[in-house]
C-alpha positions in Angstrom: 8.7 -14.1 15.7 7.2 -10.5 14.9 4.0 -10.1 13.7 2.8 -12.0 11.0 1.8 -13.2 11.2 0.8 -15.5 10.2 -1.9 -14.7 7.5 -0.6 -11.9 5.5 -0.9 -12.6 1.7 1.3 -11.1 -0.5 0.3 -11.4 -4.1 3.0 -10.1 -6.8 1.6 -10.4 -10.3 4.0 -9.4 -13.0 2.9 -9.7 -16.3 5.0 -8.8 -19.2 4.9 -8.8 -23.0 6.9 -8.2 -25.7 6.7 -8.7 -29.5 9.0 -7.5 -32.4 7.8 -6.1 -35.3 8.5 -7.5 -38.1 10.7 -5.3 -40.5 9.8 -5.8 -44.4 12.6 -7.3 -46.6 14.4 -4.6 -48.5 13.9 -1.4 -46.3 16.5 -0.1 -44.5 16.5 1.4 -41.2 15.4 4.7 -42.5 12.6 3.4 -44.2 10.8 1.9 -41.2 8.3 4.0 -39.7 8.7 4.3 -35.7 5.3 3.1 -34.4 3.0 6.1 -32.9 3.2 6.8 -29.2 0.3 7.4 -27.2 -0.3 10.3 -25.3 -0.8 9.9 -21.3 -4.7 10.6 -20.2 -5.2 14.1 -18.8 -4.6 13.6 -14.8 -7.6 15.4 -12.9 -6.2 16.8 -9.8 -9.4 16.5 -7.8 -9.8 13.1 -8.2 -8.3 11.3 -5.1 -5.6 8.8 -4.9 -6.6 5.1 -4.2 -3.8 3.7 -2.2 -3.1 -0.1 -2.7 -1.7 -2.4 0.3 -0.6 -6.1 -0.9 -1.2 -7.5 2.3 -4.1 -9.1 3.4 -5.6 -8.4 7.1 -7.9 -11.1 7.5 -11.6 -10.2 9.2 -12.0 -10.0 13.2 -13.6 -13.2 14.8 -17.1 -12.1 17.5 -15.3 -15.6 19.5 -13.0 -15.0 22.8 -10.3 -17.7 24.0 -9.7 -17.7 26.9 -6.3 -18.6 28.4 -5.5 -18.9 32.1 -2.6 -20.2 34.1 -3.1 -21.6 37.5 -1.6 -19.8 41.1 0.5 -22.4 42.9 3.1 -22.9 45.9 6.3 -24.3 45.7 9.3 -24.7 48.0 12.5 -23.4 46.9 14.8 -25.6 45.7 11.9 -27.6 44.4 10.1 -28.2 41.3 6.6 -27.3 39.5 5.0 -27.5 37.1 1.9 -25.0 36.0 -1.1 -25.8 33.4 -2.7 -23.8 31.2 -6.3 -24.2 30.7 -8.3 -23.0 27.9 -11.9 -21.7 27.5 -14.0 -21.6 23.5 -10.9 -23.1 21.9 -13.2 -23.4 19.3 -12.2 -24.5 15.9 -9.1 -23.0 16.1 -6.4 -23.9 13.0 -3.5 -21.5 14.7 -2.1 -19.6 18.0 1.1 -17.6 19.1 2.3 -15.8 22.0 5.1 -15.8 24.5 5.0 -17.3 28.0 6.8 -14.8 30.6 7.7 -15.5 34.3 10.3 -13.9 36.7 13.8 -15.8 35.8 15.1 -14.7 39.5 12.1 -17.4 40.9 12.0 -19.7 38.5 13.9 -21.2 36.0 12.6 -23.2 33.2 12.7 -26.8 33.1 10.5 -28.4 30.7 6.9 -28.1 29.1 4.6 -31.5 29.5 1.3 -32.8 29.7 0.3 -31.8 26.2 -3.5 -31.1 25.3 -3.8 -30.5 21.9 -3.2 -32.5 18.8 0.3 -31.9 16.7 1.3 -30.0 20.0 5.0 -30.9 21.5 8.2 -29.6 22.6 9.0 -28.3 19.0 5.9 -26.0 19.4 8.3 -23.9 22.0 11.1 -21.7 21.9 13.7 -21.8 24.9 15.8 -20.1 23.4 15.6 -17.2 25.6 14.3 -18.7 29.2 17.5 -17.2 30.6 15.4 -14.1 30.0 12.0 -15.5 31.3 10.3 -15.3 28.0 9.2 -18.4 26.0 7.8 -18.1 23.0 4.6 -20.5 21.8 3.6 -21.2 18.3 1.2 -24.0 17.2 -0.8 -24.9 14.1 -3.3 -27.5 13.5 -1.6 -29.6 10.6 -4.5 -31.4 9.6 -6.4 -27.7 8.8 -9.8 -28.9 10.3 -9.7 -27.1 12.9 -9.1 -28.0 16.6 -12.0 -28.1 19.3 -11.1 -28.8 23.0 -13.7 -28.8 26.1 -13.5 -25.6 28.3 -11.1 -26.3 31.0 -8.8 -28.8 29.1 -5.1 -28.5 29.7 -3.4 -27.5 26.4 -0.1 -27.8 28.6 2.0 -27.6 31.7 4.8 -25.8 32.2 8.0 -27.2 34.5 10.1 -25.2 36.8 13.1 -25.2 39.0 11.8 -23.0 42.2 15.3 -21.0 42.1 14.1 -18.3 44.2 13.3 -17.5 48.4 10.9 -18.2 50.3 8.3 -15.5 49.9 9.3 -14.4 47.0 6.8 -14.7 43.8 7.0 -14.9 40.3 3.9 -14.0 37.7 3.2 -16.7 35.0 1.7 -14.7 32.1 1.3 -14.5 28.5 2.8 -11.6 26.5 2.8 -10.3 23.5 6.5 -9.7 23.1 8.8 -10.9 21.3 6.6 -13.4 19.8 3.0 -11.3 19.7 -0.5 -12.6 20.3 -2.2 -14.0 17.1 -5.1 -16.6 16.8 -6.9 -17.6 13.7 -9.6 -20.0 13.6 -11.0 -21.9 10.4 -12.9 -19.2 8.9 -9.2 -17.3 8.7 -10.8 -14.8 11.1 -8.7 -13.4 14.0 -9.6 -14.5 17.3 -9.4 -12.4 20.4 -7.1 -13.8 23.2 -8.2 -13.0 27.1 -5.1 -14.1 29.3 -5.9 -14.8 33.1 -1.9 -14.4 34.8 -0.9 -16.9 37.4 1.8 -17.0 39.8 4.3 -19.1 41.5 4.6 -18.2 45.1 8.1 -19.7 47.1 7.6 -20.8 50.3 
């Protein structure tokens, strides 16, 4: 997804009117006086130009989430699996980023052990874990607005430890090609602090 995001507005108003008038029985064509056109106000070139935008960039949030995956071991040929934990996921209503890793370590298997509510499978896009990027989008359906305890697990990602011993792969969150965007229930954007973590092959 590219950059929303999310909470753009785009208002188009088009208001049109038109009315005949009516032509008296009788007269012909010649007869009928052309209604007077009004001349255009004099333009004063020092007056500035007020530029107009129609979309709507919604206020910056003081709050910080905080997003952090964990470091692990794994031997090669095996299997992990990584949480995420969050900090002030505070009455949050949306979030999106992508989840990178090094596809020549690790290759994606699954994502479990969901935290948050309306969260699942369908919140993720593997489309492109050949690539070692996964992209993450989730919204709070209910529109309340979602509260969690610091150090909850929102989720864990699963992998297959394709790589050799001591080799090591970063577990991040990106901004590309699905970009960083949280909103919380004020519509205010919320600044995201990623903490990396890595998978090390033993």
């Amino acid at each position: 997804m590219n950059r929303i995001f999310f909470w753009a507005l785009l208002l188009n108003l088009s208001v049109m009117s038109c009315q005949a008038e009516p032509s008296g029985e009788g007269k012909s064509g010649a007869e009928e006086k052309a209604a007077p056109v009004a001349e255009a106000p004099a333009v004063d070139e020092n007056t500035p130009a007020v530029e107009s935008s129609a979309f709507y960039t919604p206020p910056i949030s003081n709050a910080v989430l905080q997003l952090a995956f964990a470091e692990t071991v794994a031997k090669a040929g095996g299997t992990v699996c990584v949480d995420l934990k969050a900090t002030q996921f505070t009455r949050l209503l949306s979030m999106q980023y992508t989840v990178a890793w090094d596809p020549a370590v690790l290759k994606l298997k699954e994502v479990a052990n969901f935290g948050l509510p309306y969260l699942s499978g369908q919140n993720f896009g593997a489309t492109r874990a050949a690539e070692g990027v996964m992209p993450v989008v989730w919204i709070d359906n209910a529109l309340k607005g979602t509260t969690i305890p610091d150090g909850s697990t929102l989720y864990a990602v699963c992998f297959e430890v394709i790589g050799k011993a001591g080799q090591v792969s970063p577990l991040q969150i990106v901004d590309s090609p699905t970009a960083i965007e949280v909103v919380n229930l004020d519509e205010e954007l919320v600044s995201l602090q990623p903490q990396a973590g890595q998978v090390s092959v033993e």
